[in-house]
N, C-alpha and C positions, 0 to 999 in steps of 0.2 A: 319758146325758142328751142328746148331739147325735142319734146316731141315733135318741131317742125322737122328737127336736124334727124328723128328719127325713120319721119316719115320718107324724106329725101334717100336716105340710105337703104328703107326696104322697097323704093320704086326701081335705085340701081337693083337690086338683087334680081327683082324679077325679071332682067335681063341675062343672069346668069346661067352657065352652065356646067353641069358637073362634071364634065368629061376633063373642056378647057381651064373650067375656073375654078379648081380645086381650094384655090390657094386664096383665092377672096373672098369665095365662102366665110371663112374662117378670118377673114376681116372684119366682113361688114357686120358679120356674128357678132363679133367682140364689141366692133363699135355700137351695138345697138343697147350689147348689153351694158357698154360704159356711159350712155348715154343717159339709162334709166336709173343706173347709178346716182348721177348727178343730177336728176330728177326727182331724187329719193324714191322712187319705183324699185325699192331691194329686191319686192317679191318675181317681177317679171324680169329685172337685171340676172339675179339667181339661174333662172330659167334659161334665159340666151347665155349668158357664161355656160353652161352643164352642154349647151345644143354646140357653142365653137369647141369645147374642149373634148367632146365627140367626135366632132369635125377635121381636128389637128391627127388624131387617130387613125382616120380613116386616110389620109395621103400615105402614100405612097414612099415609105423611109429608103435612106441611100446611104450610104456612108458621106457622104457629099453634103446632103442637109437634115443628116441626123441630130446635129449641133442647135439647127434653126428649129426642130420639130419639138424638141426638149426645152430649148429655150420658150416657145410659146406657150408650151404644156404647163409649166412651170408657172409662167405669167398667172395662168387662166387661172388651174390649180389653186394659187394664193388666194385671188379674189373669189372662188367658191367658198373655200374655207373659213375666208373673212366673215366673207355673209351669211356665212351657216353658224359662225359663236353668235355674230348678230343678232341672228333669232334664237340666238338660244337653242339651239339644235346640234351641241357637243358632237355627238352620237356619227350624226350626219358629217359634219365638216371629218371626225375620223377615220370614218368609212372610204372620204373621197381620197384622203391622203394614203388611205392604206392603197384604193384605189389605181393611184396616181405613180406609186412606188413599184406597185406590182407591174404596171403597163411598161414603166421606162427602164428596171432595172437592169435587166438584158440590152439597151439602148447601149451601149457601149461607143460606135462610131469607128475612129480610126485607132488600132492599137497603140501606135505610134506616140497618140493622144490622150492614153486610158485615165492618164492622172484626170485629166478635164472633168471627164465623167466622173472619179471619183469627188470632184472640190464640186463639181454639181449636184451630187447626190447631199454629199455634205448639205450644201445651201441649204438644197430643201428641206431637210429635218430639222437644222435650224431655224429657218423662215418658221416652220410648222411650229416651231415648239416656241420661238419669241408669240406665235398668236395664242397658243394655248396660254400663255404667260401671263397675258394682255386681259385674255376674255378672265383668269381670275383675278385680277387687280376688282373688273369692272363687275365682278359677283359671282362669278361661276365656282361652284366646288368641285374639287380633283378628291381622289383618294389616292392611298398607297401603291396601287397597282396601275393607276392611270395617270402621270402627272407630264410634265412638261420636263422633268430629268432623264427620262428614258428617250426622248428625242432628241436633248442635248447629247446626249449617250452616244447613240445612234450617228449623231453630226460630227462627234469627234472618233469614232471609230473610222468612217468613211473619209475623215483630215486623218488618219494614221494610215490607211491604206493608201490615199491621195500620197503623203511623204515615200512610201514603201515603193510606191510605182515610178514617182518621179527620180528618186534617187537610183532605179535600174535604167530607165528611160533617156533620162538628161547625164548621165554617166560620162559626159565627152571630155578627151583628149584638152588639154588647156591650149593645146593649139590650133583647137578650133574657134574659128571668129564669127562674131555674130554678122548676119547679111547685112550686106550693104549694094542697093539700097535695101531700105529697113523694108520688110513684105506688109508687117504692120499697119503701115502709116498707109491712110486714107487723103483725098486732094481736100477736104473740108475740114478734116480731124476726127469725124465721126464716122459710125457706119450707117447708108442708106436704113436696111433693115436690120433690127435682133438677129444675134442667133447665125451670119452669115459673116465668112473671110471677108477679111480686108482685102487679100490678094485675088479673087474671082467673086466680088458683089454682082449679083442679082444677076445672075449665070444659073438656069433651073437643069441645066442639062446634067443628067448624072456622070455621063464621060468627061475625063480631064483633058482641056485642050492644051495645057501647059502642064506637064508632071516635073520639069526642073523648077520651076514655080511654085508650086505644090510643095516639092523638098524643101525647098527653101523655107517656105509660111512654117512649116512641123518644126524644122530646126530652130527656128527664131522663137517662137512658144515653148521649146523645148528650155533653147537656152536662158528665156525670163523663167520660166518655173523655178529654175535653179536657184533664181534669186528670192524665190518666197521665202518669208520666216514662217515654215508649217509648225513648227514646236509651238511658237506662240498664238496661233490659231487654235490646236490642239487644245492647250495648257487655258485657253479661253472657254475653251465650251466645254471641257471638261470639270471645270471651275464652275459655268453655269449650271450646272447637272448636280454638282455636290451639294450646291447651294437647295437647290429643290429640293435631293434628299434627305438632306436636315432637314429641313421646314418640312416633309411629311411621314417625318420618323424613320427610314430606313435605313439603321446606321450597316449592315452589313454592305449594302450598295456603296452606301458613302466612304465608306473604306478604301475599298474595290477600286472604287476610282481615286482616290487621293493614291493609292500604290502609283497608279499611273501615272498621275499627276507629276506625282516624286520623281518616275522611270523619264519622264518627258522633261522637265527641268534637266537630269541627269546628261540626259542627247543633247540639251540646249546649252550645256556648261552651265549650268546656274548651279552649282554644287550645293550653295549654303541652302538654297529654298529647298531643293532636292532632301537633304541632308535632314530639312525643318518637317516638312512634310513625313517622310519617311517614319522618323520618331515618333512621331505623334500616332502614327495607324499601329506602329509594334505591338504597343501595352493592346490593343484588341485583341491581335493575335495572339498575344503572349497566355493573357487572363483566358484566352478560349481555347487555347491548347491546339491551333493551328499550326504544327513543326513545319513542314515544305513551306508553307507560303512564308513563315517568319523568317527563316532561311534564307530567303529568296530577295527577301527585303532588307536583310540582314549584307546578304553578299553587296549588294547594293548600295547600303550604305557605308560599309565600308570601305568600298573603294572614292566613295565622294570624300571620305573622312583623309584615303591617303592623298588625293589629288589637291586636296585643302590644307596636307601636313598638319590637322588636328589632331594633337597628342592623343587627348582625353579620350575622345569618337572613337580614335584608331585603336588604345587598348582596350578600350570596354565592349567594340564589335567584336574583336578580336578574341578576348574570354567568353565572351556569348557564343561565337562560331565555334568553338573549340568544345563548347558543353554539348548537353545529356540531347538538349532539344534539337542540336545543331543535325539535318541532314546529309552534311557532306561527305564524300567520301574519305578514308584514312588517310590519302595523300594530298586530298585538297585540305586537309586538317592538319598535318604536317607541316605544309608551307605556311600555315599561319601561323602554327606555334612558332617555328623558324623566325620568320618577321618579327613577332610579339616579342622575343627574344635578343631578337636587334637592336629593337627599339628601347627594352629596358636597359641595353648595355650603351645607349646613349651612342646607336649607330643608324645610319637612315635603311629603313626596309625593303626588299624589292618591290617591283611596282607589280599590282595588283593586274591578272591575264586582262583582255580586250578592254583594255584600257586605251583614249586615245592619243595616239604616240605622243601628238604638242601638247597635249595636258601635263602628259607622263616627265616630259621634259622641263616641264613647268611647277609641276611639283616636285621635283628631284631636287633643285635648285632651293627650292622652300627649306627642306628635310635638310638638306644641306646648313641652310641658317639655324633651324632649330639645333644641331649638333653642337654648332659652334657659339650659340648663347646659351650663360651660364644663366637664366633664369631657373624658377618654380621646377624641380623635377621630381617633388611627390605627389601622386597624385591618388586621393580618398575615393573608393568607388563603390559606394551603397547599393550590395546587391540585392536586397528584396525588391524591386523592379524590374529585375534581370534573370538570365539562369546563366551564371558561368558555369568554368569550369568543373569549378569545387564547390563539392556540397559541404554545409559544417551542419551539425546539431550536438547543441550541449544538455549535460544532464545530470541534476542533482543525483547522487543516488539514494537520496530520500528525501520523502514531501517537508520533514524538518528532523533538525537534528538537537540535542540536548547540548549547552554551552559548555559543559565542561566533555563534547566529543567532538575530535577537529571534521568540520565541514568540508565534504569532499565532494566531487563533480568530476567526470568528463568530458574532453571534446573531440568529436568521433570526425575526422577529416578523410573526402573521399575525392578524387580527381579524375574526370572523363577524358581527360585529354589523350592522344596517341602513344605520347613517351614519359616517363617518370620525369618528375619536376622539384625543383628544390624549393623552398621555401626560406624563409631568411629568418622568421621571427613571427610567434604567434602570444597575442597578448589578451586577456580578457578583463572586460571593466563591470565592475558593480555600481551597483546605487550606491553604496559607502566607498569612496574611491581610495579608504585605507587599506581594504584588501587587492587592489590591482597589484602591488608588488610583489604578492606571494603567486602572481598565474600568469607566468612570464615564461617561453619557453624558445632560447633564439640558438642560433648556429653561425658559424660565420665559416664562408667558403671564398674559392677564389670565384671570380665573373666566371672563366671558362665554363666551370663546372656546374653551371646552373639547371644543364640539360644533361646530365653526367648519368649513366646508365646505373649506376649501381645503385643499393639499395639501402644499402647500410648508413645512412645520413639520419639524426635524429629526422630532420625536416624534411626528406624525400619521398615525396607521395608516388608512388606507384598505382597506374592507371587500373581503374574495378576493384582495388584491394583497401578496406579500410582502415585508417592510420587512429588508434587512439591515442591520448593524452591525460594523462590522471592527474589531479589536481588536489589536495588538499590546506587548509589554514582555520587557524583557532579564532573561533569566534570570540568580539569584545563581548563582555557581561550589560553594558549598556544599551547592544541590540536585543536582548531577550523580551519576545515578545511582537520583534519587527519580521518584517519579511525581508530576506537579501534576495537582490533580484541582479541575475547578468542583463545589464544595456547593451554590451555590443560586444559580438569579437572580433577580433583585426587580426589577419594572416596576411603577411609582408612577401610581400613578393621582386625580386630584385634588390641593388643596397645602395645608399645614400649616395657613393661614388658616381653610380651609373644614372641611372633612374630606378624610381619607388614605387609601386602601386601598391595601395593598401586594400585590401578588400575588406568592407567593413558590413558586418550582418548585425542588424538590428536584434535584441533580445536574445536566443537559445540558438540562433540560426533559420535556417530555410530560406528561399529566395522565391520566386515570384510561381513555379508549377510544386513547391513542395507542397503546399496544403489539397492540391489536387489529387498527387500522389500517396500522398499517404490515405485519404480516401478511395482512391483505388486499392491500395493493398489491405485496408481494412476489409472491404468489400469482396477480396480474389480467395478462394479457395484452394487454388492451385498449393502443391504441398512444396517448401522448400528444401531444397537439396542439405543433405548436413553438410555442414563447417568441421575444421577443425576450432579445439576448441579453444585456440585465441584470437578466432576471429568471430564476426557476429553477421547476420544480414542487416544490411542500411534500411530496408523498407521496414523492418520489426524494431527499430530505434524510435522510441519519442524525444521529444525536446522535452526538458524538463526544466525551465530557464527561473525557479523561483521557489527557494527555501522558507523554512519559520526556524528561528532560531528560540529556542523553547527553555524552559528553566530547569536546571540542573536536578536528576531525580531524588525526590527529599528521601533520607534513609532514618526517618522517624516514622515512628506509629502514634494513631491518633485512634482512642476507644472513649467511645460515649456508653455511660451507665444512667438510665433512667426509666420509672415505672410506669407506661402510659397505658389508658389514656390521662390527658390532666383532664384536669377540673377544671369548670368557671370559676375564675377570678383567684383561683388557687396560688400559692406561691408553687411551681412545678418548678422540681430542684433538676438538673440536668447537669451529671459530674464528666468534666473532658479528663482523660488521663492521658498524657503525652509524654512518652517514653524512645529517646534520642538512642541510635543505634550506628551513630556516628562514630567514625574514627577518632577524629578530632574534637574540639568544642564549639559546640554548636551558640556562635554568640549572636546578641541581641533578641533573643524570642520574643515573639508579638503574636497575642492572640487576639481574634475578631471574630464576638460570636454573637447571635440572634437571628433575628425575621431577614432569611434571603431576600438582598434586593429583587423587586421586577413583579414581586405577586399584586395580591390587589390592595390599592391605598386603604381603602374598609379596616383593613388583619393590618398595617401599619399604626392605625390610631388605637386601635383595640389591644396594642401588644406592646407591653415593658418585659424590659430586660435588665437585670440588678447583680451584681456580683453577691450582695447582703441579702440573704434572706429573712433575715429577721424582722425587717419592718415589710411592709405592704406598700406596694408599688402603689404611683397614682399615674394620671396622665401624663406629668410632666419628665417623667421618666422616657429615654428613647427606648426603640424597636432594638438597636442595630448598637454591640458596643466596638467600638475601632481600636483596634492596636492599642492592645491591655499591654503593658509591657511585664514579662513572667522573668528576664535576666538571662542568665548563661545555662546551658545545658551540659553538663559532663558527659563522655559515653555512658552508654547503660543507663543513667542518672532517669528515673519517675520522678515525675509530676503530677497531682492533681489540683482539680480547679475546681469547685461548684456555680453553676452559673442555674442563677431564679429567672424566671419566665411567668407574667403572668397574662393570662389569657383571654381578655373581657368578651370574648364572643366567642360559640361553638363553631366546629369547622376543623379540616386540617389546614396545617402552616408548616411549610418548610422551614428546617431551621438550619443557620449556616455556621461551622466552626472550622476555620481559618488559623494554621501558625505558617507564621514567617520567620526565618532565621537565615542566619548568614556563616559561611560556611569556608573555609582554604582548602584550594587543590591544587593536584600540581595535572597539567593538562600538556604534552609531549614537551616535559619539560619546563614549563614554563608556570608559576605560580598564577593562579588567579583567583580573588574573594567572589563566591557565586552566594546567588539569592536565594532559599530556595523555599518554596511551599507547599503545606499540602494542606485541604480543605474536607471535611467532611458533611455530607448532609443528611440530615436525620425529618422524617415527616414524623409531625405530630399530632395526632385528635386530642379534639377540644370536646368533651360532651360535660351537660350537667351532672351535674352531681345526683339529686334530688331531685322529685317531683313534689308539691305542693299543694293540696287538692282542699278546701277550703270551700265548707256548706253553713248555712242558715237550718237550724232545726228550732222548733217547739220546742216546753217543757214534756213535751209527752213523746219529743225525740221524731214528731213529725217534720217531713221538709216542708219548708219556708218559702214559697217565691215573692213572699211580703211581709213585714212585720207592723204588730202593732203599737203604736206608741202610749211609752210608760208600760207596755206590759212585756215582761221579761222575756226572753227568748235566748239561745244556744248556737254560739259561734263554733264549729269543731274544725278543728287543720286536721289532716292526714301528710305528713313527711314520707314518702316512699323514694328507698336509697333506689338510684341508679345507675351510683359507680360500681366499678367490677374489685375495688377494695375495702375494707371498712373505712367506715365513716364515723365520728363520733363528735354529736351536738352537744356541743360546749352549755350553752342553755338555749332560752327564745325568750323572745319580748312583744307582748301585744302592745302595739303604741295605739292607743284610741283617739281618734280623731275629735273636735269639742262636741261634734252632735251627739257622741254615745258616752254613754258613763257605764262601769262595771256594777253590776249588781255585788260581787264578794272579792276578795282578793286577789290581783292578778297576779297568779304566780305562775312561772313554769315547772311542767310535769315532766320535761325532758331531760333533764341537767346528767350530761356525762352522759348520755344514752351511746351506746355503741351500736351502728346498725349494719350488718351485713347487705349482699347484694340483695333485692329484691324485698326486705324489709321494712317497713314502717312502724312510724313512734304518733304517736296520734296526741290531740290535747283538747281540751272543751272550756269555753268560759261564760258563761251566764253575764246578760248582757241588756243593757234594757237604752231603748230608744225615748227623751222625750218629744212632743206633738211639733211639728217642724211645718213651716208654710212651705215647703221646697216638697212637690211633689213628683217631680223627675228621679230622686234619688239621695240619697245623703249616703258621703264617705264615710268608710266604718274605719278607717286607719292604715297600717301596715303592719305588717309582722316581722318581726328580724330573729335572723335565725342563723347563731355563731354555731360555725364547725372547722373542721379541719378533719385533714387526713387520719387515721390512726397508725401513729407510727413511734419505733421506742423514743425518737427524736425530741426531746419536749422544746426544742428551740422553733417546730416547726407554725410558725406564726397562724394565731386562729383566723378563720373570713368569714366577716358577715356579709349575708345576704338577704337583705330586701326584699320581703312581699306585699307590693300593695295589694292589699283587700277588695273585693267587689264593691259595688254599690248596691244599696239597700232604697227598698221604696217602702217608706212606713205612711201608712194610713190610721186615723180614729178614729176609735172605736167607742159606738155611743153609752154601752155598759159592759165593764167587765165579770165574767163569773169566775168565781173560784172553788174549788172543791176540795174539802177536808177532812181525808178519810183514809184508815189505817191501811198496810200495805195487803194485807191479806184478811179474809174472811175465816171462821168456823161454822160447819153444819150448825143450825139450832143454836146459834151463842149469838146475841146483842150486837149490832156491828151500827156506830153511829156514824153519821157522815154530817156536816156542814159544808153549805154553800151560801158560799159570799157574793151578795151580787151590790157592785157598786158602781156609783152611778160616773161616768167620765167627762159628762158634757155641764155646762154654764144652767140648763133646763132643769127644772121637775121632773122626772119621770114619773109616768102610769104607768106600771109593770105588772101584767097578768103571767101568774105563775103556775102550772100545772103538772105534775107526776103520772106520767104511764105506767102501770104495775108490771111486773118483769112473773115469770111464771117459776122463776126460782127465787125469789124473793116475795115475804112478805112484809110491809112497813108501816110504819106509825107516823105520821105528821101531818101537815095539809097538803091535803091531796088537790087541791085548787084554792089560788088566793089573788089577788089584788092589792097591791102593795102600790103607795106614792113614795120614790126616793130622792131625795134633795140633793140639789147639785154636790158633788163631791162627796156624798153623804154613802154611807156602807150600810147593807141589810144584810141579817145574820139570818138562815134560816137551820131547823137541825130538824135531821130525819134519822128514825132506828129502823137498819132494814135488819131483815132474818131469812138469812139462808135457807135454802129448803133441800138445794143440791149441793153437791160437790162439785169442783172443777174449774174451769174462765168460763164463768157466766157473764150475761150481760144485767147491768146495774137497772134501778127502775128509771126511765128515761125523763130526762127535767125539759119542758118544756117551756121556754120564757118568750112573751111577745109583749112589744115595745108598742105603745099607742101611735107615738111620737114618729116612731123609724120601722114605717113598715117592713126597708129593706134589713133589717136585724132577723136574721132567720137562725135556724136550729141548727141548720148543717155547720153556720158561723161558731155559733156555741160550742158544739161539738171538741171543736179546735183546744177550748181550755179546760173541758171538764171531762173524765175518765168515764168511759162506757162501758168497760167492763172490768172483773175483780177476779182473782184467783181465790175459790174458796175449798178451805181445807175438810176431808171430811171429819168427823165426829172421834176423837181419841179414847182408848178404851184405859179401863182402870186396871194398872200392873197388876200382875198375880204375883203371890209372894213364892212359888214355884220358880216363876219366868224369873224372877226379881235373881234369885239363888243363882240360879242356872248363870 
């Protein structure tokens, strides 16, 4: 059916011409392309929409059917656009619209009529921008710089010029009437064509045959214009536009237009959304340090605040316009202070300039009521959201003070406003709300004088000149240790009579640009001019809004006497001597000494602390002793204490000594009992004492990495001192474990040994293993080894210390040899030696015995034998050697091989029997000369 409908309409065309049929071109154009449209043919619909909107271009504009030429353009325009998001061809559809803008904006028509053009341009940004809206619903992404708000934008700028035109345009007399008959009105109701007067339809000629006709149609469109609500067109698409700005993050845009938004309520009376609006964009401005523009919205909404007779609004714009940030001139700053002034003496304000008259008379009447009702007239007004007036910043003058010194602060008050101002009463509140009564500072004046030129008023702040206030009070003894912090200060402004404002500043002061400011002046180099000297600069003031109330200074001394380092496990004596230099009597003293909390748990389990020295701490003793109580201190009066420490592990350890006492003063006047402490810490080193050094030797004083069982062998300690004092070993005790038994008496060789630094005391015990199946090792015992410090002190308690012993690996040995033979030789004199050789094992032995002759000895006995020895059973052999030399010769060498144990070798043997002799030489026969002599 479409493309029959299409075909029909391009057989008309080719009867066309362009001379005559400018204007049907541009029909059958459209129609072909709306045809294909609804054929779903987008792509060739696309194509004839672009060829008529071409088309509309090329006729021939008049003033006359400038309206029809726009009108079409307009049509066409849409459905390109549509069908270009269609395909997804963004790019395209904004090209045409940029297109389409550029072609008709100059289109203007009759001036008469401008507003038209402008509600048309309007349209189209908005048409353009509800499709841009559309195509992202259905998937299209926008960015920051491309969205659908900048055309809303766009539509309500050309509705603000649309109001701006009509309002000069439609300007008429009220005694002008609208025509009758109406030019309007068509015989059907409608118009034949878009785009064309009701009063000359489908008239192509551009001369007017009726021009009182004409007048007539302008005035009748002139005077419906008048009745548009353009605010609320405005307030609509500007509202759309914000909306997109949020949603693509542009909060300076979205601003930007909510000002407007606000300005446009404002023209439309709607004061409270005005009002609503407005507030809400300030804090950007404010936090961004935009002064004109805040000003500007500032002035603005102040006059919606007087036109609505809101107290609150009206003073709190009011000290905002009058502050640091405020742009306006000295005499527009004047009239508000004037007002503000009015207003607090409980009288209605003048009305705010270009204001409109029947508001103005509408609010009058308001103001009026509020006068004369005796409602709420204090009103609290939290400035850190704002910047009035007056600046406040308060200031300890120190980070803390001691409790027995009164806590004192300022607060430095400065006022921007034109004329000196009175203040009524300035109060400041802490977190302990018992000091509020001491920071009170009020005035009481008559109303007149509130704006009273002189200076002389405690409470009269003079504009650029800073006003201090000095503050001090005695702190309670039960804050020590707290922090007092200023919550707020409140400067009254006006009095109870009239009306109140309170300005109330959070913390030390500042308001909403101080923390700006003062990083500006941190950052300026600029040099500042001098002062005199009781005045200060505001920008070189900090806020100081928070003391430590600290504890009275102790006037005792605290001296620790003690010899370090200690010792392990030592009883380490540590004497506090605490000598009181108080006035008075220093009552209840408590002392708290040991292991500082917070080191490592390890040095906590490891560490007693005892007032008694005398006995030896164990574990169940604490680290840490609490509040010893020591009694009353007189002035002057010493003290001593000994406090034992003992140390189970090397290392340093802090150690903490703590008195507390309590104390009368008298502080401006006023008695108070203070607390007061003082603490001392001392580090202490923990080292051993002693070093312990403990060897396996032979009878012949060789090392041992093994012994053998049942045959004797030498256990030797070496005690090497490693304190830096003497030391003195009380005794020692070998405690043997059951595998070893002593060969002789165990005694100690050390009893009472004093050792200095660096000295050793040594001991030896002869020691004999029997034959054990345990071939990993057998425990040989422990050593214990009583000492103490050497000191003339004989109370100071002895410590024993604990050595366990190595492990020993004893192995058996299948025969043992023994050799017996005097300690020294003579040249040429008889030297007899026996060796024992007996047998250790359950078996017989075959023992083949032989002698190598040594070339300083000669000998008598068998020089090779074969000997059977019975289990457990001893063979004695005896040999005479004879020296031949002098000196440590080597003995003739005994060589024994075992049938049974090959592995028994010589080197083995070696181990028990002596290889070499010291031999003396030959003594001569005294002479009885020498003998004299």
């Amino acid at each position: 059916y479409y493309y029959t409908e299409i075909r029909r309409v391009k057989s008309h065309k080719e009867f066309l011409n362009k001379t005559t049929h400018q204007l049907l071109f541009v029909r059958h154009q459209f129609k072909i392309a709306f045809f294909s449209e609804l054929k779903q043919d987008t792509q060739n619909a696309l194509k004839n929409y672009r060829t008529a909107y071409n088309l509309v271009h090329e006729l021939r504009a008049h003033e006359t059917n400038m309206l029809e030429i726009k009108t079409m353009a307009g049509f066409i325009n849409y459905k390109i656009c549509r069908l270009c998001f269609q395909h997804n061809t963004p790019l395209d559809a904004i090209a045409q619209f940029r297109k389409h803008i550029d072609l008709c904006k100059k289109k203007i028509g009759s001036a008469e009529l401008a507003f038209e053009h402008a509600a048309w341009m309007s349209k189209q940004f908005q048409a353009f921008g509800d499709l841009f809206d559309e195509a992202i619903k259905l998937g299209l992404t926008a960015i920051q710089t491309q969205n659908p708000g900048f055309y809303y934008q766009q539509a309500a700028y050309y509705a603000q010029e649309r109001k701006q035109l009509a309002s000069m345009l439609c300007n008429h007399d009220s005694s002008v009437t609208y025509p009758n008959p109406d030019p309007l009105e068509t015989q059907t109701g409608v118009l034949d064509f878009y785009g064309q007067r009701p009063w000359r339809q489908g008239i192509l000629s551009f001369d007017l045959s009726d021009p009182e006709k004409e007048k007539m149609g302008i005035l009748s469109l002139q005077l419906k214009e008048r009745n548009v609500l353009h605010s609320e067109l405005i307030i609509t698409l500007l509202s759309n536009a914000v909306a997109q700005f949020k949603k693509y993050k542009c909060p300076r845009m979205k601003s930007h237009l909510m000002v407007q938004m606000g300005e446009e309520y404002y023209y439309a009376k709607d004061y409270a959304k005005a009002l609503k609006l407005l507030d809400y964009v300030m804090c950007e401005y404010r936090s961004e340090g935009w002064w004109t523009l805040l000003t500007s919205i500032l002035t603005t909404a102040l006059k919606c605040s007087y036109l609505m007779a809101q107290l609150r609004d009206y003073i709190t714009y009011s000290l905002e316009l009058l502050g640091r940030a405020s742009t306006l001139t000295e005499d527009q700053k004047s009239r508000i202070e004037k007002n503000l002034i009015k207003v607090l003496m409980n009288e209605s304000p003048d009305p705010e300039p270009d204001c409109d008259t029947a508001a103005v008379k509408a609010s009058q009447k308001l103001w009026a009521d509020r006068v004369s009702l005796a409602g709420s007239n204090v009103f609290t007004i939290e400035v850190q959201d704002f910047i009035p007036f007056v600046q406040c910043k308060a200031k300890f003058l120190a980070p803390s003070f001691h409790v027995d010194v009164p806590v004192q602060f300022d607060v430095y008050l400065r006022a921007d406003c034109p004329h000196p101002i009175r203040f009524s009463k300035l109060c400041i509140s802490f977190n302990n709300q018992d000091y509020n009564q001491y920071c009170v500072v009020e005035e009481a004046y008559q109303k007149s004088d509130i704006l009273e030129q002189s200076s002389q008023g405690t409470m009269c702040l003079v504009p650029g000149k800073t006003r201090k206030f000095t503050f001090k009070f005695v702190a309670k003894t039960e804050d020590v240790g707290k922090k007092i912090e200023i919550t707020s200060v409140d400067l009254i402004l006006g009095s109870e009579s009239g009306r109140c404002v309170i300005l109330n500043w959070r913390g030390g002061g500042g308001d909403a640009a101080s923390s700006q400011e003062a990083l500006q002046a941190a950052r300026s180099f600029r040099r500042r001019p001098k002062l005199p000297d009781n005045e200060v600069h505001w920008d070189s003031l900090t806020i100081q809004a928070s003391t430590m109330i600290i504890s009275r200074v102790p006037n005792i001394s605290v001296q620790l006497r003690h010899e370090p380092p200690a010792l392990t496990n030592e009883m380490y004596c540590l004497i506090v001597t605490v000598q009181s230099h108080e006035e008075t009597v220093a009552k209840d003293v408590k002392l708290t000494a040991g292991l500082k909390p917070g080191q490592d748990a390890n040095l906590t389990q490891k560490t007693q602390v005892t007032l008694h020295g005398s006995d030896t701490c164990d574990d169940s003793f604490p680290a840490l002793l609490p509040d010893i109580p020591v009694g009353d201190l007189q002035p002057g009066e010493k003290l001593e204490k000994p406090i034992y420490i003992r140390c189970g592990t090397v290392g340093a350890r802090m150690f903490l000594v703590y008195i507390s006492y309590l104390v009368n003063t008298i502080v401006e006047g006023k008695e108070i009992l203070c607390k007061c402490h003082r603490d001392e810490t001392v580090t202490i080193e923990t080292v051993f004492p002693f070093d312990v050094a403990v060897k396996f030797v032979s009878t012949k004083l060789e090392h041992l990495d093994r012994v053998f069982a049942d045959i004797p062998f030498l256990l030797m300690t070496d005690i090497l001192s490693a304190s830096p004092w003497p030391l003195t070993i009380v005794t020692s005790q070998l405690q043997l474990s059951a595998a070893m038994t002593p060969v002789d008496q165990l005694e100690s060789h050390v009893d009472n040994v004093v050792l200095q630094t660096g000295e050793s005391a040594s001991e030896c015990f002869c020691l004999r293993c029997p034959p054990v199946s345990n071939a990993s090792g057998v425990a040989t015992g422990c050593y214990i080894i009583s000492w103490k410090r050497s000191s003339p002190v004989e109370s100071v308690p002895v410590v024993s210390t604990v050595i366990t012993l190595p492990h020993v690996i004893v192995e058996s040995i299948p025969l043992h040899v023994n050799a017996d033979l005097p300690s020294f030789g003579r040249v040429r004199e008889s030297l007899p030696v026996r060796y024992h050789l007996q047998n250790k094992t359950n078996l017989v032995q075959d023992v083949e015995v032989s002698v190598e002759p040594s070339d300083a000895f000669m000998f008598s006995g068998l020089k090779q034998i074969r000997l059977r020895i019975l289990p457990g059973a001893q063979q004695e052999m005896l040999y005479n050697f004879y020296p031949l030399m002098a000196g440590y010769q080597q003995l003739p060498s005994l060589h024994v091989n075992l049938l049974r144990f090959p592995s028994f070798t010589n080197q083995l043997l070696r181990r028990f029997i002596p290889t070499h002799i010291f031999v003396k030489p030959q003594g001569r026969q005294a002479d009885n000369s020498i003998a004299a002599a």
